[in-house]
MIMARMAR-892302 format. One record per residue (C-alpha): residue in three letters; x, y, z. Coordinates in steps of 0.02 Angstrom, whole numbers, plus 50000, padded with zeros to 5 digits. Layout:
% residues N
ALAXYZ;...
This chain:
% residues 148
UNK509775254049268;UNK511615248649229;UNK512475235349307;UNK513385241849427;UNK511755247849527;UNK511025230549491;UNK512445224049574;UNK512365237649730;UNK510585232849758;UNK510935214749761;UNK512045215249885;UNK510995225749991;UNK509745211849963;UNK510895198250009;UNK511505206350173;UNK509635211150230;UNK509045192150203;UNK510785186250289;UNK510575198250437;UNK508605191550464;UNK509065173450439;UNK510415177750572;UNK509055186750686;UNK507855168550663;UNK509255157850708;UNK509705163450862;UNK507925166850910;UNK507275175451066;UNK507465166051211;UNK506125174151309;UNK504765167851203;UNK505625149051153;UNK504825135151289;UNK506045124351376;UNK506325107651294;UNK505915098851503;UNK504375107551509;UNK502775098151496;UNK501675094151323;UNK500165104151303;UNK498935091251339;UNK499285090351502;UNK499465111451540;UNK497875112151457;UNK496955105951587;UNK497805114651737;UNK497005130651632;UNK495335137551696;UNK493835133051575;UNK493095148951485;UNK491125147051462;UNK491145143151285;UNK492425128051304;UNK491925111851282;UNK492895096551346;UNK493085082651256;UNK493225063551331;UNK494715059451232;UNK494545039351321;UNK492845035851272;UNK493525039551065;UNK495045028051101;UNK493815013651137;UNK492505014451005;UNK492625003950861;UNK492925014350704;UNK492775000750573;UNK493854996550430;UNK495225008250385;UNK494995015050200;UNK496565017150159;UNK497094999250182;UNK496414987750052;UNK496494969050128;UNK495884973050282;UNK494114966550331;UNK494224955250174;UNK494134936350216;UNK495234923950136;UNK494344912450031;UNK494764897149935;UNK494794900449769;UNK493454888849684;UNK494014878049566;UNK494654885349387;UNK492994880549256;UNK493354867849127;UNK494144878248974;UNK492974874648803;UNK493544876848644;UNK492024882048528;UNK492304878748326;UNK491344894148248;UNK492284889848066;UNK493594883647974;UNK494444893347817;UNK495304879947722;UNK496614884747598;UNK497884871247549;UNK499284881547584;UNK498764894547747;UNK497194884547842;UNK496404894047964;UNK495084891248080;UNK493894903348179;UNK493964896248386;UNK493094905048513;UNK492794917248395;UNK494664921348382;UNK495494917448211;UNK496884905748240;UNK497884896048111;UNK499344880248142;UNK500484883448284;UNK499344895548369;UNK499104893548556;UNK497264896248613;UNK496684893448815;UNK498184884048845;UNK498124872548688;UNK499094873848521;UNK498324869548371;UNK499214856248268;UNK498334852648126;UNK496694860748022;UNK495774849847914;UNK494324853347824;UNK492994845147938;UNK493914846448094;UNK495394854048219;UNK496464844648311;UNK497144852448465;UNK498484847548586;UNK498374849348775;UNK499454842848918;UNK499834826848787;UNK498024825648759;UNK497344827148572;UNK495664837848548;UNK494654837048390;UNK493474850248352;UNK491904845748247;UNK490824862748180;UNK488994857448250;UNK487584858348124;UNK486064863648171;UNK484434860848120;UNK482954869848078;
C-alpha cells in the first residue's frame, strides 16, 4: 500500500466518523423526551403492574436506621479524653566507658553525650552512672545489681 491510498482511505475514514458524529448531534427528535416532562418515578406508577412486578415501599427504607456509614471513619467513634501520658523511664542496661568516646546502653538503645533519648539529653557518662537533663531537672542513672 503506498501513501497516497493510505491517505485516500483516511480521509474516507475521517468523513464517515464526521458525518455519524453529525447524525448523533442533532439526534432524532421523535425518540428524545421533552426536558418539562415528568421523572420516571412518578410515570412508573401511572403504568399497569405486570404479574411478575414487585413494588417496593421506597418510605419504609428511608426510615430505617442503617447504622454507621463505612466509608466515613470518625463517625460512631466517641470522643474521649486522652488519659494521661505514663511517666517516661529511663532504664540503664550498660555503660561502655572509653576516656575519649563514652557510651552508654539506655532503654536498650546505644546513646553516647549529646544524644537525646524520651525527651532528655544526656550530658555526661561516667563510669558508674548517667546524668541526664530534663525540663532543668538532672537525672542520674545507676546500673542495678542483682543478686542471686
Amino acid at each position: 500500500m503506498n501513501q497516497k491510498t493510505r491517505q485516500i482511505i483516511i480521509a474516507i475514514a475521517f468523513v464517515g466518523a464526521v458525518i455519524y458524529a453529525l447524525g448523533e448531534f442533532t439526534g432524532d427528535a421523535k425518540t428524545e423526551r421533552p426536558l418539562d416532562s415528568e421523572p420516571a418515578a412518578t410515570s412508573a406508577t401511572q403504568q399497569p403492574l405486570t404479574s411478575g412486578s414487585v413494588v417496593i415501599d421506597i418510605e419504609k427504607y428511608k426510615n430505617m436506621s442503617w447504622g454507621r456509614d463505612p466509608f466515613y471513619r470518625n463517625m460512631g467513634r466517641q470522643k474521649t479524653e486522652s488519659a494521661p501520658a505514663p511517666p517516661v523511664k529511663w532504664t540503664l542496661n550498660g555503660i561502655l566507658f572509653n576516656s575519649k568516646s563514652p557510651s552508654a546502653v539506655i532503654n536498650k538503645r546505644v546513646v553516647r553525650s549529646g544524644d537525646r533519648i524520651n525527651g532528655a539529653r544526656v550530658v555526661k557518662i561516667e563510669k558508674r552512672h548517667v546524668t541526664l537533663e530534663k525540663d532543668g531537672a538532672q537525672i542520674v542513672l545507676q546500673i542495678k545489681k542483682e543478686t542471686s
